[in-house]
C-alpha positions as CSV (number, residue, x, y, z in Angstrom):
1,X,112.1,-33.0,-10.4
2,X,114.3,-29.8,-9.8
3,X,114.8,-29.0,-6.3
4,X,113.6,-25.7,-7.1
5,X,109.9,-26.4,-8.0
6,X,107.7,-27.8,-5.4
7,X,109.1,-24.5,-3.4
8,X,107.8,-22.7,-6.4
9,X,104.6,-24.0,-6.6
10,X,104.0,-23.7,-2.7
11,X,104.5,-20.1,-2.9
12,X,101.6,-20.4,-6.0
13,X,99.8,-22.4,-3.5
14,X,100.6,-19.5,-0.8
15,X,99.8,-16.4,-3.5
16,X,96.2,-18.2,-3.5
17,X,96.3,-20.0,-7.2
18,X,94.3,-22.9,-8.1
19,X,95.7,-26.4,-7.7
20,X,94.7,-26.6,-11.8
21,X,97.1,-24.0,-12.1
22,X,99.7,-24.5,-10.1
23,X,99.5,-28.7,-12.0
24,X,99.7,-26.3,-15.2
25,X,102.8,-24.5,-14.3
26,X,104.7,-27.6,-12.9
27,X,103.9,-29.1,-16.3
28,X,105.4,-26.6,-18.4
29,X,108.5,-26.1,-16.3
30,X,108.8,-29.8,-16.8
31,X,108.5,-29.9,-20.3
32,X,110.7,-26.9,-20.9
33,X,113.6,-28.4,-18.8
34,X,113.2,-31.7,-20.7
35,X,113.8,-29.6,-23.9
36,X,116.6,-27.6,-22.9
37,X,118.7,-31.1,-21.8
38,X,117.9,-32.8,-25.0
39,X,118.6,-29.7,-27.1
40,X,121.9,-28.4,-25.3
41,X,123.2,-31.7,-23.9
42,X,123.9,-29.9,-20.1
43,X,122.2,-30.6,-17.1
44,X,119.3,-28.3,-16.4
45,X,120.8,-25.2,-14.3
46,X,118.1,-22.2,-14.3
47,X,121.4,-20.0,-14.5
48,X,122.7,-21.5,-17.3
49,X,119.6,-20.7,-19.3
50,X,120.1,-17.7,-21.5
51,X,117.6,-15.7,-23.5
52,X,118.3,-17.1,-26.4
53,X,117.5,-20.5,-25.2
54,X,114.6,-18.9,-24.4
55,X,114.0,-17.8,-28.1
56,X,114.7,-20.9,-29.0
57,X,111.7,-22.7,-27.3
58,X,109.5,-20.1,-27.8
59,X,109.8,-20.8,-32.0
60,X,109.8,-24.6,-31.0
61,X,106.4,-24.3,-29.3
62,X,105.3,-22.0,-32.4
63,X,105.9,-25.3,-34.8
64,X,103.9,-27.3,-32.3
65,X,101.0,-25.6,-31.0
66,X,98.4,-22.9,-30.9
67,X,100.1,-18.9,-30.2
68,X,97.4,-19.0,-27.0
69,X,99.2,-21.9,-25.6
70,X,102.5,-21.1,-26.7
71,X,101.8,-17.4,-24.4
72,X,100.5,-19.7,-21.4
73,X,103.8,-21.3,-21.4
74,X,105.5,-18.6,-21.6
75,X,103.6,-16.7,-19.0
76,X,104.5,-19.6,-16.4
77,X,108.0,-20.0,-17.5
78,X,108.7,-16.4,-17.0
79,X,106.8,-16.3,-13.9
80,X,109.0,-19.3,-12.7
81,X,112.1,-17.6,-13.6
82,X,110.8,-14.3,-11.6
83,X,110.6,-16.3,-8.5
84,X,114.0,-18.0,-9.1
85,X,115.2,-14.0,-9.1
86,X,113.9,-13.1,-6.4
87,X,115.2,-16.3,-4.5
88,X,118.8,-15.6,-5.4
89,X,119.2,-18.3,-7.9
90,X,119.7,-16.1,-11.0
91,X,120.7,-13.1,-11.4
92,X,118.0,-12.3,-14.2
93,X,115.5,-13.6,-16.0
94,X,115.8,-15.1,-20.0
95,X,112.5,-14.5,-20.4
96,X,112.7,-10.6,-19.5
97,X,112.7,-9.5,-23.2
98,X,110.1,-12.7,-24.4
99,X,107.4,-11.0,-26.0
100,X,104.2,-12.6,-26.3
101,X,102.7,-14.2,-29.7
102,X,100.7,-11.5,-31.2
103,X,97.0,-12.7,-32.4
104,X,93.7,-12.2,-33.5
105,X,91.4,-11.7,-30.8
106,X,89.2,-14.7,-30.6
107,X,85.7,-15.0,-29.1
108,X,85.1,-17.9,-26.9
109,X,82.4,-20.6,-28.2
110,X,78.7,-20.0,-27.0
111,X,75.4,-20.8,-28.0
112,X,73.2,-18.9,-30.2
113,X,69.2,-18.9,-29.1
114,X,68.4,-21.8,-31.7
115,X,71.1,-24.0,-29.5
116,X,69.9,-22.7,-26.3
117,X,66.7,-24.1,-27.3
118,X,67.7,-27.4,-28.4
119,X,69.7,-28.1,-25.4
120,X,66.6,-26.8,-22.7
121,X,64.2,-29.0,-25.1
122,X,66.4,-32.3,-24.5
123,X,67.4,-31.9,-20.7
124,X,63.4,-31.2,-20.1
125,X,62.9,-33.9,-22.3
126,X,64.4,-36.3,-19.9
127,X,62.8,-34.9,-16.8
128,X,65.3,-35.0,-14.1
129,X,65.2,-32.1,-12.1
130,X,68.7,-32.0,-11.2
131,X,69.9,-32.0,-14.6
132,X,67.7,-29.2,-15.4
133,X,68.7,-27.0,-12.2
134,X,72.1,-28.0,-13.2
135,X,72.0,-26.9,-16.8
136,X,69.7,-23.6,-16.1
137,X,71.8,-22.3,-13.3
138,X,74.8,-22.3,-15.7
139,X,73.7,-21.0,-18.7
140,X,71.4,-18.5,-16.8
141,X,73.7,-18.1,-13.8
142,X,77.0,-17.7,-15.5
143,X,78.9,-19.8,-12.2
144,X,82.1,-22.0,-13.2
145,X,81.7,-25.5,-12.6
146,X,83.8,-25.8,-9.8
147,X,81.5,-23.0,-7.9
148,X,78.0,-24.8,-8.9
149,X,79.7,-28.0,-7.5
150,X,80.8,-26.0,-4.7
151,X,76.9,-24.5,-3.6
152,X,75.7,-25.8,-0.4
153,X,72.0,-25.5,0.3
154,X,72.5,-22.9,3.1
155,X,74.2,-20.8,-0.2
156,X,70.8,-20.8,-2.4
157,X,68.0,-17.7,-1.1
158,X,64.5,-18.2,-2.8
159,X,61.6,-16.4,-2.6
160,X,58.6,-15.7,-5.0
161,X,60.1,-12.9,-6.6
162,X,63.7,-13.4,-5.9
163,X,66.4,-14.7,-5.6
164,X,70.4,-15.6,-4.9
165,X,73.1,-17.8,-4.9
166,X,75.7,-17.2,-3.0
167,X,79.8,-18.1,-4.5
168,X,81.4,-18.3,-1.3
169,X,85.1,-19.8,-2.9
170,X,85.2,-17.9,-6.7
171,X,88.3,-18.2,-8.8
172,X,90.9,-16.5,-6.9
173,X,88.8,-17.0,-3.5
174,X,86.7,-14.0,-4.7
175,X,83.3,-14.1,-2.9
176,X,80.4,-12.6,-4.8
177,X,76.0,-13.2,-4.9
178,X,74.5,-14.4,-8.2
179,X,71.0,-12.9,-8.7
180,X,68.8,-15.8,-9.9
181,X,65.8,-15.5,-12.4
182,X,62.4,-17.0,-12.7
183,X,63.7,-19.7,-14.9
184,X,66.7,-20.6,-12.6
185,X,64.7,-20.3,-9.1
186,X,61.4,-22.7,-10.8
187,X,64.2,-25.3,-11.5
188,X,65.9,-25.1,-8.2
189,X,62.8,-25.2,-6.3
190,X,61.5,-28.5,-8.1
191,X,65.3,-30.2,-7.7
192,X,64.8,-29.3,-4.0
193,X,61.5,-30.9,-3.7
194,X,62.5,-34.6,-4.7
195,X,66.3,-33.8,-3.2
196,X,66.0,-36.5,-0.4
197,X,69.9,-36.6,0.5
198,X,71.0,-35.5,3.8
199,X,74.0,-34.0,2.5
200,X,74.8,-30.1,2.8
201,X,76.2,-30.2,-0.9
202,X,73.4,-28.7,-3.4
203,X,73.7,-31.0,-6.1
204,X,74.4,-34.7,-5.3
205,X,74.7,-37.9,-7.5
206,X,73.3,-41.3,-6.5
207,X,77.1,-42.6,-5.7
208,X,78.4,-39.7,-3.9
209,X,76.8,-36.6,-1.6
210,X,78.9,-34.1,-3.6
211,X,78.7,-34.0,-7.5
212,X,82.3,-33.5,-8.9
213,X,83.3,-31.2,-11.7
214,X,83.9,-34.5,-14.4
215,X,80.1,-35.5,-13.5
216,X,78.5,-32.0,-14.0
217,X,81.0,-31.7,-17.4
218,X,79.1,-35.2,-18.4
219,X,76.0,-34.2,-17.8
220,X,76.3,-31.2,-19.5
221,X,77.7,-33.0,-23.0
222,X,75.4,-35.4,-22.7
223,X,72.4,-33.4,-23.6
224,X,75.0,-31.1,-25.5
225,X,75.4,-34.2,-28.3
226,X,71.8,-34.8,-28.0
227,X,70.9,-31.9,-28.9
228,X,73.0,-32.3,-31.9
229,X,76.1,-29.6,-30.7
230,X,79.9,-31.7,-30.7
231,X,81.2,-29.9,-28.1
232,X,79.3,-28.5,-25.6
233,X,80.7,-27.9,-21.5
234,X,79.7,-26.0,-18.7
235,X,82.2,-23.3,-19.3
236,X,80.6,-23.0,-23.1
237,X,77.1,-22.5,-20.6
238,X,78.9,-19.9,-18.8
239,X,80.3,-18.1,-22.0
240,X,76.8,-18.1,-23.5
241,X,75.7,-16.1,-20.1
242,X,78.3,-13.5,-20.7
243,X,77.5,-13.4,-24.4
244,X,73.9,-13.1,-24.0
245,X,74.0,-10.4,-21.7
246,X,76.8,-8.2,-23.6
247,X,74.1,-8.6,-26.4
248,X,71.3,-7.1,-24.7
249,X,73.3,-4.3,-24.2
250,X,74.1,-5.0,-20.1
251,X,77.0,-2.8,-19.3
252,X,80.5,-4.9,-19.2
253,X,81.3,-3.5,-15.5
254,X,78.0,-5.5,-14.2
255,X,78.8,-8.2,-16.5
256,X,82.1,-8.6,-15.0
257,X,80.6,-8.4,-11.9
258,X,78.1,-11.0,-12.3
259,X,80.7,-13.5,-13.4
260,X,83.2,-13.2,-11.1
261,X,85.5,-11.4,-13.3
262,X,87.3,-8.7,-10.6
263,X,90.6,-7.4,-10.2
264,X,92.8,-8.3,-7.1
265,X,91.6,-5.2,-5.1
266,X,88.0,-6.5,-5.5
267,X,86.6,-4.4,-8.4
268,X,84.7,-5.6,-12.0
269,X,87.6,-6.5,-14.2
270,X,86.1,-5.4,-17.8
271,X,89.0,-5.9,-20.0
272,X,88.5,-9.9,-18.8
273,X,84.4,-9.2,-20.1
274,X,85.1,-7.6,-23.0
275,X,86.1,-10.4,-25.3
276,X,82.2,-11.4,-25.2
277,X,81.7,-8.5,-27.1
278,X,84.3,-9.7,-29.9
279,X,82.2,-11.5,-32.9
280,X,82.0,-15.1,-32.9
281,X,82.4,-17.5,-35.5
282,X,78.6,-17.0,-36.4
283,X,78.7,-13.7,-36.6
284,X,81.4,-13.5,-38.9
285,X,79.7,-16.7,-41.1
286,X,76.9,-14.4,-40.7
287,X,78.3,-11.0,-42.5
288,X,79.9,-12.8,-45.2
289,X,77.0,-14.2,-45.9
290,X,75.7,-11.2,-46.7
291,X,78.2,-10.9,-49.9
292,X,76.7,-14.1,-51.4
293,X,74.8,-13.5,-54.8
294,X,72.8,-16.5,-54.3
């Protein structure tokens, strides 16, 4: 490892990014210094790295992979190179004049109301209450896996006719209150009524008092391939949220609001919301459809 990253990635740490992040960054840095010793024959020294070696690995990523991932690793490699400015160990950055890969805007994966259905039909199906408080709080509650996993019971507020759940460490350590429906509160309040662990944690598994993120991820595909979808996660749970409100017409400010999408000064970021309002696969199946003579 270069003696400059783990100072690098503390200052990530410091700046508040995710540990998933900061394992992202470390692994790109990694593979980008492995590529620039096996293609220029030198020992890796960031001020020996010029911006055409730079170029260079941007079109080798291009033959490799996806443009998305090809603009995350440039977006950590030029964030890495920013901090090796700043610390005095170059003089400027190769990746300064790196432009990203330009491409189609596409819409994350979520469930139309035909899947929605199929996946309720087979978690209810198997009637366990924590898989069903599980599945309706994300698809109806928009949280991120690591917040649901997160919940303790002191975070949840019921009440007949309303109700709360309170994110207290959202992406970014944003804090924000999820207003719960009917649907969401009935399944919490019959998971609570057979809960009989003593731990704080809102969800629990019959090994450990706090469900991790893998087990709420297998839960979640498990009824997913039952109900006949391939891939199905939390996160496609949470899209579906976003998407189903967008579509019912649910201005993108609130949206953004309601999923933790906010800016670093604390306010709704919509230009993170708007890409549920860019057409899905289906609805672009959907209008060519409409072509067919048959």
């Amino acid at each position: 490892m270069h003696p400059t990253i783990p100072n690098f990635l503390f200052d990530l740490q410091s700046d508040g990014r995710s540990p998933k992040t900061m394992k992202t960054y470390e692994g790109v840095v990694h593979q980008f210094i492995r590529w620039f010793e096996d293609t220029t024959g030198e020992r890796f020294d960031p001020e020996s790295v010029t911006p055409i070696d730079a170029a260079d690995y941007k079109r080798h990523l291009l033959d490799r992979s996806k443009p998305a991932t090809v603009n995350k690793a440039r977006i950590a490699l030029k964030r890495y190179f920013d901090w090796l400015v700043k610390q005095g160990v170059c003089k400027e950055s190769p990746w300064k004049s790196i432009q990203p890969v330009k491409q189609g805007r596409q819409a994350p994966r979520w469930l139309d109301r035909k899947e929605q259905r199929a996946l309720i039909r087979q978690v209810q199906k198997e009637r366990n209450p924590r898989d069903i408080a599980i599945v309706f709080l994300l698809l109806h509650g928009g949280l991120r896996v690591e917040e649901l996993c997160h919940l303790q019971l002191e975070d949840v507020k019921l009440s007949e006719r309303k109700g709360k759940a309170v994110v207290r460490h959202g992406k970014g350590g944003k804090w924000r209150e999820v207003p719960l429906n009917r649907d969401v509160r009935k399944a919490l309040e019959e998971w609570l009524a057979v809960r009989s662990s003593f731990s704080p944690w809102l969800f629990v598994s019959t090994r450990k008092d706090q469900m991790t993120t893998r087990a709420v991820q297998y839960v979640v595909r498990k009824y997913g391939q039952r109900a006949g979808m391939d891939q199905c996660s939390p996160h496609t749970l949470r899209h579906t949220f976003c998407h189903e409100l967008a579509v019912k017409g649910v201005p993108l400010d609130v949206i953004a609001a309601l999923a933790g999408h906010m800016t670093a000064d604390g306010r709704p970021n919509i230009a993170t919301t708007a890409i549920y309002t860019t057409p899905g696969d289906q609805d672009l199946r959907r209008a060519v459809d409409q072509l067919s003579w048959e």
